[in-house]
Residue, then its C-alpha position, 0 to 999 in steps of 0.5 A: x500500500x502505498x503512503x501517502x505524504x502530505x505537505x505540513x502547510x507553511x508557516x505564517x509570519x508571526x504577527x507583530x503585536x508589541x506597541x513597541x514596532x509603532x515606531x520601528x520598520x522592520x527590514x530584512x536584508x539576505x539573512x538578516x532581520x533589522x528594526x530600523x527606528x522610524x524616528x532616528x533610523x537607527x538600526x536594531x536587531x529585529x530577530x525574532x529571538x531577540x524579543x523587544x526589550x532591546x527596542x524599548x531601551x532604545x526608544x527610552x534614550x532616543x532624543x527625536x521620540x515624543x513623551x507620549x510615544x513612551x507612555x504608549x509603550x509603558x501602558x501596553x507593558x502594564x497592561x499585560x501585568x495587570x490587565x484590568x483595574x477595579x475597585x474590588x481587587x484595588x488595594x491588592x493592585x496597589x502593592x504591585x510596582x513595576x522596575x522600569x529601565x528608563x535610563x536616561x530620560x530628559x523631559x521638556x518640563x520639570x518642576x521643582x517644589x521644595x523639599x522638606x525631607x528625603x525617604x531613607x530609600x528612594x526607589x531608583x528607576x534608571x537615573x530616576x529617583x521617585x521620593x514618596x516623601x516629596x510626592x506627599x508634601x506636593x500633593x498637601x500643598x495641591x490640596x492647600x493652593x487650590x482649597x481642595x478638600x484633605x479628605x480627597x485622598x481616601x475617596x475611592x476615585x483618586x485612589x485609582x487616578x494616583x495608582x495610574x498616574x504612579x503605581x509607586x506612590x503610597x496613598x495616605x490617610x486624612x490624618x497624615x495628608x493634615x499633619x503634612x499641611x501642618x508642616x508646610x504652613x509652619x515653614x510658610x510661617x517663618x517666610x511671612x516672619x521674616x518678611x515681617x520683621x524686615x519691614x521698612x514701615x509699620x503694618x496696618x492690621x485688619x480683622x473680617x469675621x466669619x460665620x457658620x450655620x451653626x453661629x460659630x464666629x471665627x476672626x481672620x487677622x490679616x496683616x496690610x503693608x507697603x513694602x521696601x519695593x513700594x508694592x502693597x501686600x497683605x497676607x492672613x496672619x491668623x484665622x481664630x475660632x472664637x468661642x462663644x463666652x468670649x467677652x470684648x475684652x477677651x478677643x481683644x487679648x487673644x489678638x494681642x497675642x496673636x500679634x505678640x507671637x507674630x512679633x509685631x505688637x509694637x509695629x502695628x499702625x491702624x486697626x481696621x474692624x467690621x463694625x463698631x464693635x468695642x476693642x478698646x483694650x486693643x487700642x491701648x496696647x498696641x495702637x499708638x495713634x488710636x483715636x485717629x488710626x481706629x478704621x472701621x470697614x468703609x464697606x460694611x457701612x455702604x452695605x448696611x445704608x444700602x440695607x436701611x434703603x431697601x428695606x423701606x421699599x420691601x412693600x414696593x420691591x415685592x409689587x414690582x417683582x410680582x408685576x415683572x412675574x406677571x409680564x415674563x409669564x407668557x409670551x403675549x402678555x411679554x409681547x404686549x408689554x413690549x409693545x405699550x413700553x415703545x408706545x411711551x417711549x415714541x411719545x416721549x420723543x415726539x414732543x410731548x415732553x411738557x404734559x405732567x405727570x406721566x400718567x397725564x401725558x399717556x392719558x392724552x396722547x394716546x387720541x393724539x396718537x390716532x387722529x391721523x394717518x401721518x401721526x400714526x406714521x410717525x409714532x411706529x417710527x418712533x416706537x421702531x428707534x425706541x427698541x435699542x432705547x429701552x431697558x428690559x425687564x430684569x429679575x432680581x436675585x435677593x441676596x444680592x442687592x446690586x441686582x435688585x438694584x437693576x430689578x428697580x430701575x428696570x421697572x421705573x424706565x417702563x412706569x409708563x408700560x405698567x400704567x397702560x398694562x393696568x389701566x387699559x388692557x389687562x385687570x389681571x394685572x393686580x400688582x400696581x404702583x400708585x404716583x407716591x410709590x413710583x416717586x419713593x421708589x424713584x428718589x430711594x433708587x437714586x441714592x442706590x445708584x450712588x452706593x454702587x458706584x461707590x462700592x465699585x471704586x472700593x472694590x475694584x481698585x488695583x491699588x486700594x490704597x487708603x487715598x482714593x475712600x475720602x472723595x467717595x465717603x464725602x459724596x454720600x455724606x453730601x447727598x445725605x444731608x441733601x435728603x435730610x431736607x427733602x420735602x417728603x416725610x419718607x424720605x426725611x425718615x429714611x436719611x434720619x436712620x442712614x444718617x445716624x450710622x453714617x454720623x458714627x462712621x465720620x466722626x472715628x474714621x474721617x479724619x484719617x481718611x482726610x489725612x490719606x487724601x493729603x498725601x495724594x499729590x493731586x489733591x493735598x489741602x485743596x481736596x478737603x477744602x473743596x468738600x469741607x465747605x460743602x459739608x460744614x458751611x460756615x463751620x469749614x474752615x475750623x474743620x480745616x485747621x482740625x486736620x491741617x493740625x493732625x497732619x502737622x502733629x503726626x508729621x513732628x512725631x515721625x520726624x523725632x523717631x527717624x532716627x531709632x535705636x537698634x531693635x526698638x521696632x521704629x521707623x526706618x529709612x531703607x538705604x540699600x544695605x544689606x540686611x544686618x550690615x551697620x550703616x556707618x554714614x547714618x549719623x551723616x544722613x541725620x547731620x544732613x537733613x538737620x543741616x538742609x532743613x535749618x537752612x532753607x527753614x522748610x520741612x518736608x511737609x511744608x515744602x510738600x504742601x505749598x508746591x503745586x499739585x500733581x495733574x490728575x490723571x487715570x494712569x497715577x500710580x501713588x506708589x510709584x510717585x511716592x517711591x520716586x518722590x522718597x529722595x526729596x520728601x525722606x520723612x514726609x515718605x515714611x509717613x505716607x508709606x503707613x497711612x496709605x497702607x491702611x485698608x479701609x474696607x475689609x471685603x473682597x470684590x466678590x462679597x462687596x454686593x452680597x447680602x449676607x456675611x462671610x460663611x464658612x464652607x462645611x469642608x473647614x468647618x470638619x477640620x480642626x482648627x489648627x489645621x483650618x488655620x493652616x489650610x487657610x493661611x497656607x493658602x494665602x501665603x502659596x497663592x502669593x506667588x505660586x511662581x516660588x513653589x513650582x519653578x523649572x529646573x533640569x535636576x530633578x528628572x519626572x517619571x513619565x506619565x503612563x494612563x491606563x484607564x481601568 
């Protein structure tokens, strides 16, 4: 019988399955077998007994590769060590490190935080060194920089991410990730210290109070200064939980030993507060100006007016909201309403302006309107241009008052719409405003329009220096002695309460602020004469001498301590010497002083005072004028540096046109209070200037990134 042989079938070409021959072109050439690298044409063995280890090695020190081709080749390895990532088999995951040879790796970018220790054994990848150590205070001062929350580390999802991002990386506990911020916020601390105690002036403190839903009171102590270089700072020195049995007397103490540690009991210059709460303990111990440099927030008192006139419309407020409800409810009733708002408009325009009041003038110009064609005509015409004119209707939202604001003038600009929407084409439409209301609404809303402007100045400012409040505060005090003589019992009502609050805030913080403004070179004396006169009358120029004499008794002080003993915490002039190296020439710098001014007879704030004005204009900058000006005006400078370092308001931009208070998220409230002081004024100092924590270097190599989603 004869076999039959059969051929075994021939041998299919092993597919190429690592990621790794991406990058490689493989080449036969007679009996050999080359991988080629597609990106710098270096040739390889391409055998397949050679495996791929070898190009992998290649592609880790090849120059012309990109950072996310080797994380390709990462990620593909890992993924056959450990295919799927899931939440049950997790913690079992995470003990898993890979060795990777990744000898040579030079990356674009690094960063460089500072380091407060190194692991005993840091794990070596090639030239890399991975510190667990370093890893967990970068990631406490993530967590303090952008206000995360330090419990973040135990969520489930970050746990994943970090063991993506870095298998080698430990994921620690809320305890540990807390005492890290502890840590960092104590090295923060001896930086603001030193800072602190290098000052060439005195620090002008502040204290914002805080709340929770729980009524905990908390006091944020924040230090404002304007430093060698001319720049205004401020920086949170404490963030003190109060506690509830605490008397006046008791919080005045404790911030006086706040300020003790902080070692600047005896430079502190001005204390701004919220409100007009007693801290006379306080002013005595560490204020030496303390009735004249006693602030309260300039803010606090614009919102509490805003707050009086507001209130004495709430009946008015709610009818117009309600109407505006009503309009916005369908869209004919819209349509309608849009349609009677051009109609009042278009006759406001065409001539009529002479009919009083407005309700008269619609009353009688609506005929008017339809006697002819022409007429007609012209009225579509003019209600046409009058749809860019007029302002929408505009919703409030209550809490914060500068919309309600808007709401309120949105509604008198169409008083004539609602007249006509009430009175000839709809009866459902309940919520009218008689004449008196329209003109309470109408005076009180002008004096709004004033407060806003005036918050948004106090707000906005770049440089909020204490020099540009004074104009603005006189501007209300004007305009309220102005309503005190309005004919209009309600009105004369109102002012009297606003008054009384503003009356209070005068008399303790107007002269300071007066004294801010004449050292603003655009304005000196001239600037409080200009608004004394108006303000007091007849009684102006004795209020002039009040502060002309303030300025000149506090100018005398300065000039009899410009010279202080070693360590006494006084005033000094910076010369240009490093810190620490004695000033031979300093008693020269006094002889020539007292020699110039026994001279020429002048003082500097006399040669100030009597030398023209600075053109105003919107691109001053008083610091910079101050700093070019120190060489001519050597003690007048000193001076200015302190007082137009004052913060006069206590409020951020974001809370200036909120109802409420500042309020405690539940993140901080969780946390104890050592450590949300830390997490806050941490904060604060990092967010200063994040340029010195994370800055570019070539020392510290990073492991390339190799996502793997799971």
């Amino acid at each position: 019988m004869m076999e039959i042989q059969t051929e075994a079938p021939a041998k299919k070409p092993k597919r190429l399955t690592s990621v790794v021959w991406n990058h490689f072109e493989r080449v036969r050439k007679a009996d050999a077998c080359y991988a080629v690298c597609v990106h710098c044409q270096k040739k390889l063995s391409g055998s397949s007994n050679s495996g791929t280890t070898h190009l992998r090695n290649h592609l880790m020190r090849c120059l012309k590769r990109s950072n996310f081709d080797v994380s390709q080749i990462l990620a593909a390895k890992r993924k056959r060590k450990d295919d799927t990532i899931t939440v049950a088999n997790y913690d079992e995951a995470l003990q898993r490190k890979e060795e990777i040879n990744n000898n040579n790796i030079a990356l674009p970018i690094s960063y460089k935080f500072d380091q407060e220790s190194k692991i005993e054994d840091p794990v070596n990848l090639g030239s890399i060194k991975f510190d667990q150590e370093r890893s967990r205070f970068d990631l406490a001062r993530m967590i303090m920089l952008h206000d995360y929350p330090p419990a973040m580390v135990e969520h489930i999802g970050f746990k994943i991410f970090v063991k993506n991002l870095q298998p080698m990386f430990d994921v620690i506990s809320t305890s540990v990730i807390e005492s890290d911020c502890l840590s960092i916020y104590s090295k923060e601390r001896r930086k603001v210290l030193e800072t602190l105690r290098n000052l060439p002036g005195r620090i002008s403190l502040s204290a914002g109070t805080w709340w929770s839903p729980e009524n905990t009171e908390y006091v944020s102590l924040t230090a404002n200064f304007i430093d060698d270089q001319w720049k205004l700072n401020k920086k949170i020195l404490n963030f003190l939980t109060l506690d509830p049995s605490q008397t006046d007397d008791s919080l005045s103490d404790l911030i006086i030993k706040c300020l003790i540690d902080w070692d600047v009991d005896r430079k502190i210059f001005s204390l701004t507060l919220d409100d007009f709460s007693s801290h006379n303990n306080m002013k005595e111990s560490v204020l030496k100006y303390g009735e004249l440099f006693d602030i309260r927030c300039a803010l606090h008192l614009v919102k509490s007016l805003m707050k009086d006139a507001m209130e004495s419309l709430i009946p008015i407020t709610e009818k117009i909201r309600e109407s505006i409800r009503y309009v916005k409810s369908t869209s004919s009733t819209q349509e309608k309403f849009n349609e009677l708002s051009h109609l009042v408009k278009s006759l406001m325009k065409d001539g009529m302006e002479s009919l009083t009041p407005i309700t008269e003038k619609i009353r009688e110009s609506i005929p008017y309107v339809k006697s002819t064609s022409s007429t007609q005509e012209k009225f579509n015409e003019f209600s046409q241009q009058s749809v860019n004119t007029t302002k929408c209707l505009f919703l409030d939202n209550p809490v914060r008052w500068n919309s309600t604001y808007l709401m309120l003038e949105s509604a008198i600009e169409n008083r004539g719409a609602f007249y006509l929407l009430q009175q000839h084409h709809d009866e459902n439409h309940l919520f009218f405003l008689s004449d008196e209301e329209w003109t309470r609404v109408g005076s009180v809303t002008s004096f709004m329009k004033l407060l806003i402007e005036v918050t948004n100045v106090f707000s906005h400012s770049k440089n909020p220096t204490a020099n540009i409040f004074f104009p603005e505060i006189c501007d209300v005090h004007i305009q309220l002695l102005d309503y005190a003589k309005s004919p209009d019992d309600f009105v004369r009502t109102l002012t009297e309460k606003m008054k009384t609050k503003f009356d209070k805030y005068w008399a303790t913080c107007g002269p300071a602020l007066a004294i801010a403004t004449i050292l603003d070179p655009r304005f000196k004396m001239k600037l409080v004469e200009y608004y004394y006169k108006q303000i007091y009358d007849s009684e102006a120029p004795e209020k002039i001498r009040e502060v002309s004499d303030n300025v000149r008794e506090l100018f005398n002080d300065y000039s009899s301590e410009s010279e202080p003993g070693p360590g006494d915490g006084e005033l000094t002039q910076s010369n240009g010497l490093e810190s620490g190296v004695r000033d031979r020439l300093r008693g020269f710098d006094k002889f020539l002083n007292e020699s110039g001014n026994s001279q020429s007879g002048v003082s500097d704030l006399e040669k100030y005072l009597e030398e023209p004005v600075f053109p105003r204009n919107h691109d001053f900058n008083i610091l910079n004028w101050w700093k070019v000006h120190t060489p001519r005006y050597p003690i007048l400078s000193m001076m200015a540096r302190d007082i137009l370092g004052i913060p006069v308001s206590t409020l951020t931009s974001e809370l200036a046109f909120r109802s409420g208070g500042r309020v405690v998220d539940d993140r901080l409230r969780a946390v104890d209070p050592d450590v949300r002081q830390a997490l806050i004024c941490g904060q604060d100092w990092l967010r200063i200037n994040p340029q010195e924590t994370i800055t570019n270097t070539s020392s510290l190599p990073i492991v390339p990134l190799a996502v793997e989603l799971p």
